[in-house]
C-alpha positions in Angstrom: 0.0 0.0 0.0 1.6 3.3 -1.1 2.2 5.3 1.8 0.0 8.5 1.3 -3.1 5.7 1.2 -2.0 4.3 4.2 -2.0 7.9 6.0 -5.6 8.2 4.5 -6.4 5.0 6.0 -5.2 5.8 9.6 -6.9 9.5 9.3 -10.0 7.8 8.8 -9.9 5.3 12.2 -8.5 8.3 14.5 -11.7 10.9 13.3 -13.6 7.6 14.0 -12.4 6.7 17.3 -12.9 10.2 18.3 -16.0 10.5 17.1 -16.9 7.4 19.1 -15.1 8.7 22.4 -17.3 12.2 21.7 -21.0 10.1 21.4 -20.1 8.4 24.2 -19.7 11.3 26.3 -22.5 13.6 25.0 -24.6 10.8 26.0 -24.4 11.8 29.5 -25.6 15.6 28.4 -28.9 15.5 30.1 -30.3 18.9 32.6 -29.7 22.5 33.0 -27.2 24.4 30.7 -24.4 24.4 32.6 -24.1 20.9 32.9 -24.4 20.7 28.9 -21.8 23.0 28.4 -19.9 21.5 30.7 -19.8 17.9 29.0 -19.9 19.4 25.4 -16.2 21.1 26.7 -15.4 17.8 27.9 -16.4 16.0 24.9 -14.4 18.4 22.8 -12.0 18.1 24.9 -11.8 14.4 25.2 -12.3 14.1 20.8 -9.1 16.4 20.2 -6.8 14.7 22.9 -8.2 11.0 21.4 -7.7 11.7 17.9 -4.3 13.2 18.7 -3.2 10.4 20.1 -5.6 7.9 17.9 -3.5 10.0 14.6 -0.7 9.4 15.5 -0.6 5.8 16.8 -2.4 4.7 13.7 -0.2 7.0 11.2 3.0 5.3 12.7 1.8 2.1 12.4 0.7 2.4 9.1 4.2 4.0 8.0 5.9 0.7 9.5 3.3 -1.6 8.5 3.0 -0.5 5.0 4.5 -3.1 2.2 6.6 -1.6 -0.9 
């Protein structure tokens, strides 16, 4: 797999994963406004940290994974 389809690839799982991690949170977004701002930040929060970190474990490995 060339390696710009590869990068493609892992982009795609990390916006999943956060996008998983972000449901799972804004599920809990129930009451006054405060408390759903409050988890909305969180969720935010949590998304941007997990597709960091999601990005950039899934980018390596597809870089050191991929077959020339």
């Amino acid at each position: 797999m060339p390696k710009s389809k590869a990068l493609v690839k892992a982009a795609e799982h990390s916006i999943k994963v956060a996008a998983d991690v972000q449901r799972g949170i804004a599920a809990y977004a129930k009451g006054d406004p405060a408390t759903i701002v409050a988890v909305a930040a969180a969720a935010g929060i949590a998304a941007i940290g997990v597709g960091l970190g999601a990005g950039a474990y899934y980018g390596a490995k597809a870089l050191f994974d991929r077959k020339e």
